[in-house]
HTML snippet that shows the backbone in 3Dmol.js (N, CA, C, O; Angstrom):
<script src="https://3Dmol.org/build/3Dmol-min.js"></script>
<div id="view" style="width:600px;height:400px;position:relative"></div>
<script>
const pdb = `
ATOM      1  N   UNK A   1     108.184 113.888  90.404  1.00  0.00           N
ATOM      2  CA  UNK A   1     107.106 113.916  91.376  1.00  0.00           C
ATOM      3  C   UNK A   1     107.395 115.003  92.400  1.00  0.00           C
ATOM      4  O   UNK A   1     108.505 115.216  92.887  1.00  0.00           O
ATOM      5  N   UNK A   2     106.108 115.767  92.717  1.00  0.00           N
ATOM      6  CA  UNK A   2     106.544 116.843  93.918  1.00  0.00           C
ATOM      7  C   UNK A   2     106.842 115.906  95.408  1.00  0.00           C
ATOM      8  O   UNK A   2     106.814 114.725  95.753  1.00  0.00           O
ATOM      9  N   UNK A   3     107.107 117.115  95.951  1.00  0.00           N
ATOM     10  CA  UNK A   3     107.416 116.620  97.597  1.00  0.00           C
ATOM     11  C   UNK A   3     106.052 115.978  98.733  1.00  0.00           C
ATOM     12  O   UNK A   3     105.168 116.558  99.363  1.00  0.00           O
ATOM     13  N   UNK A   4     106.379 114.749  98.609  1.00  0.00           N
ATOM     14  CA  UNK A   4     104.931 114.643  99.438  1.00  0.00           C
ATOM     15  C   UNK A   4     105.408 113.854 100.812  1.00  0.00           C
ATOM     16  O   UNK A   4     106.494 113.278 100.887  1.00  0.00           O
ATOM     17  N   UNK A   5     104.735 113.893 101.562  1.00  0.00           N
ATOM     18  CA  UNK A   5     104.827 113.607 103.008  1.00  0.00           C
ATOM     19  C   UNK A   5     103.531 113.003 103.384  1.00  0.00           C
ATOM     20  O   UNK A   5     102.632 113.843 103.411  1.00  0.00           O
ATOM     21  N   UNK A   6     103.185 111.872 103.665  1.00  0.00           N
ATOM     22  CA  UNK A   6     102.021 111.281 103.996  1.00  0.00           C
ATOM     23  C   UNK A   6     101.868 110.083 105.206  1.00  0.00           C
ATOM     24  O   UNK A   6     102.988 109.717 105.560  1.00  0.00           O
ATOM     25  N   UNK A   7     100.898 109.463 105.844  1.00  0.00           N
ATOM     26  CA  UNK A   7     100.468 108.684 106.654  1.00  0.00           C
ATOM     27  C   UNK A   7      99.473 107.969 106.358  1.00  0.00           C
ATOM     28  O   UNK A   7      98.274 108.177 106.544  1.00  0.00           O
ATOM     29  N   UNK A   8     100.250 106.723 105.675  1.00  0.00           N
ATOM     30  CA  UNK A   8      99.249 105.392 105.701  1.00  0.00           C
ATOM     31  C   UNK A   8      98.378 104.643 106.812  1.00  0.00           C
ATOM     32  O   UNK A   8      99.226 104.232 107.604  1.00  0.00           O
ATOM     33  N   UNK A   9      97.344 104.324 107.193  1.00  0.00           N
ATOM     34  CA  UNK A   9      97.494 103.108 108.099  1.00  0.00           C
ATOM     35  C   UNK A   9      96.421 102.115 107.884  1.00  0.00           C
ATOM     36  O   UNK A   9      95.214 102.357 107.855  1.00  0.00           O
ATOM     37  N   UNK A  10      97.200 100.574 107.684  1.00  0.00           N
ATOM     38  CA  UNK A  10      96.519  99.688 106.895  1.00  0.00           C
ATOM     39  C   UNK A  10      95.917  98.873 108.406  1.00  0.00           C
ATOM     40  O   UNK A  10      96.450  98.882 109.516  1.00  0.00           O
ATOM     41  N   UNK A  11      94.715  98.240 108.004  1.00  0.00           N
ATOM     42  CA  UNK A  11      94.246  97.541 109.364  1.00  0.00           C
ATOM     43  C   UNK A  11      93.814  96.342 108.090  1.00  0.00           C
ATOM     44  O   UNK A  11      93.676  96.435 106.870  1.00  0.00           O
ATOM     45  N   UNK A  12      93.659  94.930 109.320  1.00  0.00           N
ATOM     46  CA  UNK A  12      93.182  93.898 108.591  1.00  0.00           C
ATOM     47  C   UNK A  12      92.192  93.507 109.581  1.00  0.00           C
ATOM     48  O   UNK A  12      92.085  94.056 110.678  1.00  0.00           O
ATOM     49  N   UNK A  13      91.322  92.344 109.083  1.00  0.00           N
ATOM     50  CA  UNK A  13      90.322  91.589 109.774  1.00  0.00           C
ATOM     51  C   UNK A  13      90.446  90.138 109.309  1.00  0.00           C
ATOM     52  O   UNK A  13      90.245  89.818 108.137  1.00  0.00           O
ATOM     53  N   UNK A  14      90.871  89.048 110.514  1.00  0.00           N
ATOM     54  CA  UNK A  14      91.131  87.769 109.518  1.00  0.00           C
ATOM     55  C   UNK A  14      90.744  87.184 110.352  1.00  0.00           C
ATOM     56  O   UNK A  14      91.316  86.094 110.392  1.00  0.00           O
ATOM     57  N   UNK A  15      89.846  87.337 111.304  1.00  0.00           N
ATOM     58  CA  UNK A  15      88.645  86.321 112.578  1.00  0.00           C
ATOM     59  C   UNK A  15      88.066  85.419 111.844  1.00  0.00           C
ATOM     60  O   UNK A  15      88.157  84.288 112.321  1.00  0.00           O
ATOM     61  N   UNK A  16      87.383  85.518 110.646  1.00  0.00           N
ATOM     62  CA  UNK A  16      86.561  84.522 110.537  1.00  0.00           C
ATOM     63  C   UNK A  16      87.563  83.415 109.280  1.00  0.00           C
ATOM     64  O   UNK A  16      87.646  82.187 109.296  1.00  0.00           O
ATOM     65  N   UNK A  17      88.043  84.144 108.546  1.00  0.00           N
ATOM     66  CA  UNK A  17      88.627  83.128 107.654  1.00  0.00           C
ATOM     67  C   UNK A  17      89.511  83.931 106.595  1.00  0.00           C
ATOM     68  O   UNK A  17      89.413  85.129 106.331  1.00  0.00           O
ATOM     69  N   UNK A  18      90.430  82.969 106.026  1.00  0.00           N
ATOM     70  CA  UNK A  18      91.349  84.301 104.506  1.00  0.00           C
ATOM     71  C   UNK A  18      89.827  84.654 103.437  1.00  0.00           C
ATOM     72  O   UNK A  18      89.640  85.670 102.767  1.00  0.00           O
ATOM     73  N   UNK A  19      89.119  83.727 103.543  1.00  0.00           N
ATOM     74  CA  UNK A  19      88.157  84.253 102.326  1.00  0.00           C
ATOM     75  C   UNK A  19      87.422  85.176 102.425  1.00  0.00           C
ATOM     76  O   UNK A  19      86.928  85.661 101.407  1.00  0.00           O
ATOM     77  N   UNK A  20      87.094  85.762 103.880  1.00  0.00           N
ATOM     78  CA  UNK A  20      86.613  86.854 104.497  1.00  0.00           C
ATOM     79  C   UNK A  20      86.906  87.648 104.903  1.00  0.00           C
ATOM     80  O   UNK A  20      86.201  88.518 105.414  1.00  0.00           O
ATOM     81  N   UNK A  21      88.721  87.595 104.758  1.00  0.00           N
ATOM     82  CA  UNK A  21      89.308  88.731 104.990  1.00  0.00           C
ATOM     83  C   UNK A  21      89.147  89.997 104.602  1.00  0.00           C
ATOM     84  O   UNK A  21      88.905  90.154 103.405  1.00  0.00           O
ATOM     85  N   UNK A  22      89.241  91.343 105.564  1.00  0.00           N
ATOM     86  CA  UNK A  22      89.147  92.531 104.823  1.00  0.00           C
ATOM     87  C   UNK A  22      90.451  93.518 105.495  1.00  0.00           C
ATOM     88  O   UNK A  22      90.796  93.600 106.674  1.00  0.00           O
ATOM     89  N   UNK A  23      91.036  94.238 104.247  1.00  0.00           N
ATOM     90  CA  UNK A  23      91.647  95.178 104.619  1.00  0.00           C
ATOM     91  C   UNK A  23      91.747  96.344 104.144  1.00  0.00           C
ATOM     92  O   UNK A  23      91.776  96.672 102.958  1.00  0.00           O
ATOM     93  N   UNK A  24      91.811  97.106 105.236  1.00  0.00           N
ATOM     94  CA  UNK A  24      91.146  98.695 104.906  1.00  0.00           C
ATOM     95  C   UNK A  24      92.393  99.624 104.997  1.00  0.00           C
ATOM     96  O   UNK A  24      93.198  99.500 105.920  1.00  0.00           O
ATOM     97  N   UNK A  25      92.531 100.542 104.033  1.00  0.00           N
ATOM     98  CA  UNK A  25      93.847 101.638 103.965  1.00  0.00           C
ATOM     99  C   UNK A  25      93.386 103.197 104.474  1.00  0.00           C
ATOM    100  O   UNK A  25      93.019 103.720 103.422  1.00  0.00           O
ATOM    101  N   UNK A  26      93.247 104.038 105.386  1.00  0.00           N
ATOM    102  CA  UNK A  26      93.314 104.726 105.645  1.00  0.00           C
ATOM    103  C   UNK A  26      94.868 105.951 105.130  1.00  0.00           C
ATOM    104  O   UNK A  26      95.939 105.758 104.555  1.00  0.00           O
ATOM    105  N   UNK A  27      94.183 107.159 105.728  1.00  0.00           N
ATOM    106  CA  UNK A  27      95.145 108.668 105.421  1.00  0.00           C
ATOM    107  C   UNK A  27      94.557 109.363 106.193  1.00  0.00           C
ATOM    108  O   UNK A  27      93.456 109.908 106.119  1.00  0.00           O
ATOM    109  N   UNK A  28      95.786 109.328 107.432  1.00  0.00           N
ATOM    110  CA  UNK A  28      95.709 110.314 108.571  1.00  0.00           C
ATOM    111  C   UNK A  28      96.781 111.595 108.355  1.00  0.00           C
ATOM    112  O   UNK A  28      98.004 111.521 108.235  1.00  0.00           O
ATOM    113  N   UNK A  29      95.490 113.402 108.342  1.00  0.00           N
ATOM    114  CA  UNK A  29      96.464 114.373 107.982  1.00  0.00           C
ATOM    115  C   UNK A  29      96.625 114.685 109.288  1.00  0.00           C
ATOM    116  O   UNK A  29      96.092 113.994 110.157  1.00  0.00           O
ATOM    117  N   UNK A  30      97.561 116.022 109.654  1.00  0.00           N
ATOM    118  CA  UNK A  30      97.458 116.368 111.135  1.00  0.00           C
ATOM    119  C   UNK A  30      96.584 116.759 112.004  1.00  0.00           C
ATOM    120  O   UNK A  30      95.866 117.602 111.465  1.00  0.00           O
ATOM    121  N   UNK A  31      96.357 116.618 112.811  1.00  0.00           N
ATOM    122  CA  UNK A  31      94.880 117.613 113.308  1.00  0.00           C
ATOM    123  C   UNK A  31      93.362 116.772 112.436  1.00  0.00           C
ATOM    124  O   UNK A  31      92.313 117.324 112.104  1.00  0.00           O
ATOM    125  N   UNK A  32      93.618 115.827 112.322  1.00  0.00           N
ATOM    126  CA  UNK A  32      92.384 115.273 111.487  1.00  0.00           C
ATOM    127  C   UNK A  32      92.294 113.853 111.779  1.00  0.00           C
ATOM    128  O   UNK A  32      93.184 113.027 111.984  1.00  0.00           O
ATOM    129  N   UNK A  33      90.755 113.722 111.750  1.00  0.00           N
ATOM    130  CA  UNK A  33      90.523 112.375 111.386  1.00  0.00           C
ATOM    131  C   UNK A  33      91.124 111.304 110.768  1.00  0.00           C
ATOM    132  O   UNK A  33      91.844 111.964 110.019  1.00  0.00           O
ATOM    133  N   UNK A  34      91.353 110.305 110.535  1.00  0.00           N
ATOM    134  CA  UNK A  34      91.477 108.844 109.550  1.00  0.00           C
ATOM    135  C   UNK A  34      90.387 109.216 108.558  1.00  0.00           C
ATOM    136  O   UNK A  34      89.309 109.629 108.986  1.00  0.00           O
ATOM    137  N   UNK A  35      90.637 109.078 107.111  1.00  0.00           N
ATOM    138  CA  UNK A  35      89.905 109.322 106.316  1.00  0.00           C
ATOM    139  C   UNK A  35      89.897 107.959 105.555  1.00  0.00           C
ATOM    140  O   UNK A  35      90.923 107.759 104.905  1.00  0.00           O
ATOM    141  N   UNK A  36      89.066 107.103 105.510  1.00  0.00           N
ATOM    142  CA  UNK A  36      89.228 105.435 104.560  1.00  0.00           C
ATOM    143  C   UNK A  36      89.196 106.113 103.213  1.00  0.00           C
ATOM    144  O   UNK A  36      88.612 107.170 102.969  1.00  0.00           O
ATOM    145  N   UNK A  37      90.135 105.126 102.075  1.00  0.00           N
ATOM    146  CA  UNK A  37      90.668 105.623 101.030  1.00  0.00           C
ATOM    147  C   UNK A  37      90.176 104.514 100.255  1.00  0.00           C
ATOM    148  O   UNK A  37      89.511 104.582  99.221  1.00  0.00           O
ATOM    149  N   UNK A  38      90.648 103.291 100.975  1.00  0.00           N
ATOM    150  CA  UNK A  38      90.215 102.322 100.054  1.00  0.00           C
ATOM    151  C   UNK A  38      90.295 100.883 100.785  1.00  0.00           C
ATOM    152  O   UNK A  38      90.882 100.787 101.863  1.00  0.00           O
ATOM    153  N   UNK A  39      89.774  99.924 100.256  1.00  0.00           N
ATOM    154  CA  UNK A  39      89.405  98.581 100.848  1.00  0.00           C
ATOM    155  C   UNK A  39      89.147  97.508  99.924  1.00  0.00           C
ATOM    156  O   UNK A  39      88.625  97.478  98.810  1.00  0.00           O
ATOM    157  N   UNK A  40      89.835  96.310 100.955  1.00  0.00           N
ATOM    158  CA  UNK A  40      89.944  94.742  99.989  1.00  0.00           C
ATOM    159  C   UNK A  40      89.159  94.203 100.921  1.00  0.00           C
ATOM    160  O   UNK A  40      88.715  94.481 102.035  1.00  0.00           O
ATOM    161  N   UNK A  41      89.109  93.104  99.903  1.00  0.00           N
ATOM    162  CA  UNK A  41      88.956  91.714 100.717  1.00  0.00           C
ATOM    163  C   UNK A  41      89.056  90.332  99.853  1.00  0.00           C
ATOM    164  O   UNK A  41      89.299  90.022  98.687  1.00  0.00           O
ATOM    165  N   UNK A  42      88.703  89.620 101.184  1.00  0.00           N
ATOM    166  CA  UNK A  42      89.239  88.509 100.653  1.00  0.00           C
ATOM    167  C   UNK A  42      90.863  87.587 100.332  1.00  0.00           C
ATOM    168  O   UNK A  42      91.794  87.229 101.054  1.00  0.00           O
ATOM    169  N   UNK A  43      90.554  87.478  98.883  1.00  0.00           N
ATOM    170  CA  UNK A  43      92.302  86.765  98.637  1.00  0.00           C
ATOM    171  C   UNK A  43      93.076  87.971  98.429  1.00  0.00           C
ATOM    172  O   UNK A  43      94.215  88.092  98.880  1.00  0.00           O
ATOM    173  N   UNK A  44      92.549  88.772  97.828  1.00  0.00           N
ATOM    174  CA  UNK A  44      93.524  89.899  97.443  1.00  0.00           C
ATOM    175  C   UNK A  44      93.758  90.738  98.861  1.00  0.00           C
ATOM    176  O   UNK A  44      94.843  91.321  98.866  1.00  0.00           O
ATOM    177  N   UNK A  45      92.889  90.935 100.175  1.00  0.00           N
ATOM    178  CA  UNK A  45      93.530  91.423 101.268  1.00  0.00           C
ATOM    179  C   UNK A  45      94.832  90.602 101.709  1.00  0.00           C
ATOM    180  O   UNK A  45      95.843  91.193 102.089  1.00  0.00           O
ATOM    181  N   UNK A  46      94.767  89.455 101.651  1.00  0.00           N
ATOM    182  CA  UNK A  46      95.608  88.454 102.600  1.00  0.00           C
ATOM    183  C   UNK A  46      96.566  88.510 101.471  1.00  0.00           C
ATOM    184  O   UNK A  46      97.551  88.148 102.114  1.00  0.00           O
ATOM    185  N   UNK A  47      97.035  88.698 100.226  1.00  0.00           N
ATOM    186  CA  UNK A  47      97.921  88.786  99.567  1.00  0.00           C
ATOM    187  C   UNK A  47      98.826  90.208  99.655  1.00  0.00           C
ATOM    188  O   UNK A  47     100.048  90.266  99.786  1.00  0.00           O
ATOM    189  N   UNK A  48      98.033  91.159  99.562  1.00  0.00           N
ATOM    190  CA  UNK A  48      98.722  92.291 100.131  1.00  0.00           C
ATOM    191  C   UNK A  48      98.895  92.739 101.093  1.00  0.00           C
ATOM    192  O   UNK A  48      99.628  93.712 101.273  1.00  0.00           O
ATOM    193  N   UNK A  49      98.263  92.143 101.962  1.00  0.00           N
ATOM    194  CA  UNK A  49      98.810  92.112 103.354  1.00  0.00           C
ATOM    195  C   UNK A  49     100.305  91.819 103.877  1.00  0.00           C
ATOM    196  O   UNK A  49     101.146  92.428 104.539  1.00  0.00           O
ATOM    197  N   UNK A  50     100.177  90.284 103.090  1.00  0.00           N
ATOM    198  CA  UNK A  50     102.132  89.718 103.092  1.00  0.00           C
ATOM    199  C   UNK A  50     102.445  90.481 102.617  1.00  0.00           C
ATOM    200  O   UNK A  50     103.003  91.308 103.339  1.00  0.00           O
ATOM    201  N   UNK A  51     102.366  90.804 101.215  1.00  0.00           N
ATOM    202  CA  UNK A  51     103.362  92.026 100.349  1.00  0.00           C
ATOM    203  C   UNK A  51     103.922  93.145 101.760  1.00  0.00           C
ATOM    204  O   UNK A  51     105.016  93.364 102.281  1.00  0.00           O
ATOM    205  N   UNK A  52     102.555  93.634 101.979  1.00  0.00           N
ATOM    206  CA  UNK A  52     103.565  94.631 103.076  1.00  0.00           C
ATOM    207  C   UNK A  52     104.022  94.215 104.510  1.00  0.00           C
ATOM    208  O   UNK A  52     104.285  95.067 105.358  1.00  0.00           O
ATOM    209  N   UNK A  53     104.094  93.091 104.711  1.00  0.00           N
ATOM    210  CA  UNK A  53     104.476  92.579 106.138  1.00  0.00           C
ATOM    211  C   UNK A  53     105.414  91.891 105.572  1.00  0.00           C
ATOM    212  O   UNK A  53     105.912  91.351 106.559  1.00  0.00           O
ATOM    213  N   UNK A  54     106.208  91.405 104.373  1.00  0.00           N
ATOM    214  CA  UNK A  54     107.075  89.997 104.236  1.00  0.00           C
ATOM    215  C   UNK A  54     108.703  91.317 104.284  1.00  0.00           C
ATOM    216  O   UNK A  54     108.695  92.541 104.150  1.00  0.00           O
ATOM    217  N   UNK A  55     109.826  90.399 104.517  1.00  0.00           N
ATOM    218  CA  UNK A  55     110.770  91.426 104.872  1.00  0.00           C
ATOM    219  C   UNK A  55     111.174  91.573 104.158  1.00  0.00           C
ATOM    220  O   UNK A  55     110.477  92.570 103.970  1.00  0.00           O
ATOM    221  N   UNK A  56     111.908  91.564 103.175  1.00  0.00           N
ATOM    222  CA  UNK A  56     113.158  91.351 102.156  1.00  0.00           C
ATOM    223  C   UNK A  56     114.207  91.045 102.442  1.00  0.00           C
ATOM    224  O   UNK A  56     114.448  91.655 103.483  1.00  0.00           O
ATOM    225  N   UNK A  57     114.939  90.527 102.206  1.00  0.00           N
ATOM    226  CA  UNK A  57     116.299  90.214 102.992  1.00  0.00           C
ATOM    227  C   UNK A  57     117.567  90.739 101.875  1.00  0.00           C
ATOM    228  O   UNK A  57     117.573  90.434 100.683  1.00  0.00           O
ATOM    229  N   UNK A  58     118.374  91.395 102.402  1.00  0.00           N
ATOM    230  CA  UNK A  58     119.418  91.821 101.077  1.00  0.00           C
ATOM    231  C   UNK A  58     118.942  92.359 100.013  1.00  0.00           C
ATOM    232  O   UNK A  58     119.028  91.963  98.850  1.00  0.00           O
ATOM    233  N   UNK A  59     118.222  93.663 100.615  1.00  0.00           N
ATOM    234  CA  UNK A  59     118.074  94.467  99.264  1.00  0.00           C
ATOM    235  C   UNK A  59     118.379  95.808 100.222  1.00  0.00           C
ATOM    236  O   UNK A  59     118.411  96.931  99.720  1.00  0.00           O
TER     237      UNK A  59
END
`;
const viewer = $3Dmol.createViewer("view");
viewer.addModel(pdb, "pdb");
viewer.setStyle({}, {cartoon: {color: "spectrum"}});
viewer.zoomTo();
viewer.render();
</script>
């Protein structure tokens, strides 16, 4: 794989309920806007949500 250098930033929405959850992935370049890339919802937001918030411990 080449050299890449990038900026994620994931936002969630979980006001009304997990079944209505939505979460949105943004890609911020320099000098630029947030560009939305892609978006969940629902069970599959609140599942990958933990995925990237749960810690690992001993790895």
């Amino acid at each position: 794989m080449k050299s890449l250098t990038d900026t994620l930033l994931v936002s969630i929405d979980l006001s009304a309920s997990e079944n209505n959850a939505v979460l949105i992935v943004g890609r911020k370049k320099p000098n630029q806007s947030v560009e939305i890339v892609n978006a969940f919802d629902g069970e599959e937001a609140v599942a990958l949500y933990k995925k990237l918030t749960t810690v690992k411990k001993g790895e």
